[in-house]
N, C-alpha and C positions, 0 to 999 in steps of 0.2 A: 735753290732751296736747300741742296744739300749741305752747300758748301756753310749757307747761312746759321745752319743748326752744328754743324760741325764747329765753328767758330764758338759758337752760344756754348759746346760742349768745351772745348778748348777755355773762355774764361772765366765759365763756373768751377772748373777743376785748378784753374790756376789758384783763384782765391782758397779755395778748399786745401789742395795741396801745402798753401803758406800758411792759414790758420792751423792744420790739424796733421804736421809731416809722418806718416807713413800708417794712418788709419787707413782701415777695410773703405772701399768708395762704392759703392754701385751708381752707375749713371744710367736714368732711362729717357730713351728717345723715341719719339713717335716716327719716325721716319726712317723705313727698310734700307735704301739707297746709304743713309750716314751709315746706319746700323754695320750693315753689311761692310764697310769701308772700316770703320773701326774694329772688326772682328778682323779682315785681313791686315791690320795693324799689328793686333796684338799676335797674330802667329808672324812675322817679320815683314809682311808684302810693306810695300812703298809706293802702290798706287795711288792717283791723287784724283779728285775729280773731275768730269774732264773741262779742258779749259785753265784749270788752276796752275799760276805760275810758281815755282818754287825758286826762283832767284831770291837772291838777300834783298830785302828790304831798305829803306834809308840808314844810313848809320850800321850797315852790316848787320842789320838784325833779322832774325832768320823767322818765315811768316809761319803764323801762326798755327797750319794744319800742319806742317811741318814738325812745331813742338809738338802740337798734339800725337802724333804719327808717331814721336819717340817716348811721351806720357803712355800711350797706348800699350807699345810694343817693351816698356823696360818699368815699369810700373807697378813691383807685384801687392793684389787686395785689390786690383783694379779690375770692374768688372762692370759691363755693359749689357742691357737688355730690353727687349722690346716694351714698349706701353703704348697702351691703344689709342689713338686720337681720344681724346680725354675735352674735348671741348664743353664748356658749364661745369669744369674742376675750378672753383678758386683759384688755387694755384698754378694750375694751370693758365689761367686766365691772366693773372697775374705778372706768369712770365715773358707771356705775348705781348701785355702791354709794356712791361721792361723794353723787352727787344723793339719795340717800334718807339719807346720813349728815347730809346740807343738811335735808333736810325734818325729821327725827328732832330735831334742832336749833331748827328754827325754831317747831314742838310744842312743845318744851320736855322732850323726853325725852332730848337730850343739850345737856347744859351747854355753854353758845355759847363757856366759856371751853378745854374741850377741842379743840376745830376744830383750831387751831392746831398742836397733836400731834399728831392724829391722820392728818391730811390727810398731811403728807412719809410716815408708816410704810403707809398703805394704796398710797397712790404710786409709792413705791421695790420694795415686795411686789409689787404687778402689773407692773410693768415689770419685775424681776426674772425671774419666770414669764413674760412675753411673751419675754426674750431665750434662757431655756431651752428654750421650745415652736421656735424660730428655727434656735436650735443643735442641738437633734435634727432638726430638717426637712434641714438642709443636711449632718448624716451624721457 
């Protein structure tokens, strides 16, 4: 689980990082275990979780908590914080089904060439419903 959310942190900062290079970031995680792991990033540790192999990857490409470990740690406006299980947040919701729309894919039970559509219509749906849930709150 951790390593799953670490990953999730890891290619939502990549895309962030390439659209918007050296804006303020806050990332928040519901999960103490990442949390904690990425706090000892950013002060220099290089513990990994347990289990997680840090060898290079195909093609010498170097795995993913790995980049994150050095996002973390050399990243200044980078800043991580707790968020409470947030379950019945839109968005939240939203991002769950991302990440299992990810995994459903990477099985092979959804064609890696649908991603592409699918990801903007589930996206603009929750955000959608997040600004309706917003605009009843405020009356």
């Amino acid at each position: 689980m951790v390593v799953t959310e670490l990953r999730a942190v890891y290619w939502g900062l990549r895309r962030i990082f390439a659209a918007h290079p050296g804006r303020p970031v806050e990332v928040r995680v519901d999960n103490l275990g990442a949390l904690a792991l990425l706090h000892e990033w950013q002060n220099g540790g290089d513990r990994m979780p347990d289990g997680y192999e840090t060898r290079l990857r195909s093609q010498g490409r170097r795995p993913s908590l790995v980049k994150l470990q050095m996002y973390a740690e050399y990243t200044p406006g980078l800043t991580f914080v707790h968020e409470k299980a947030h379950v019945g947040n839109p968005l939240n919701e939203a991002a769950d089904s991302l990440a299992k729309l990810g995994l459903r894919s990477l099985h092979g039970r959804v064609p890696v060439t649908e991603i592409p559509r699918l990801v903007p219509l589930w996206a603009s749906g929750a955000l959608a419903e997040y600004r309706r849930g917003r605009d009843r709150e405020r009356g």
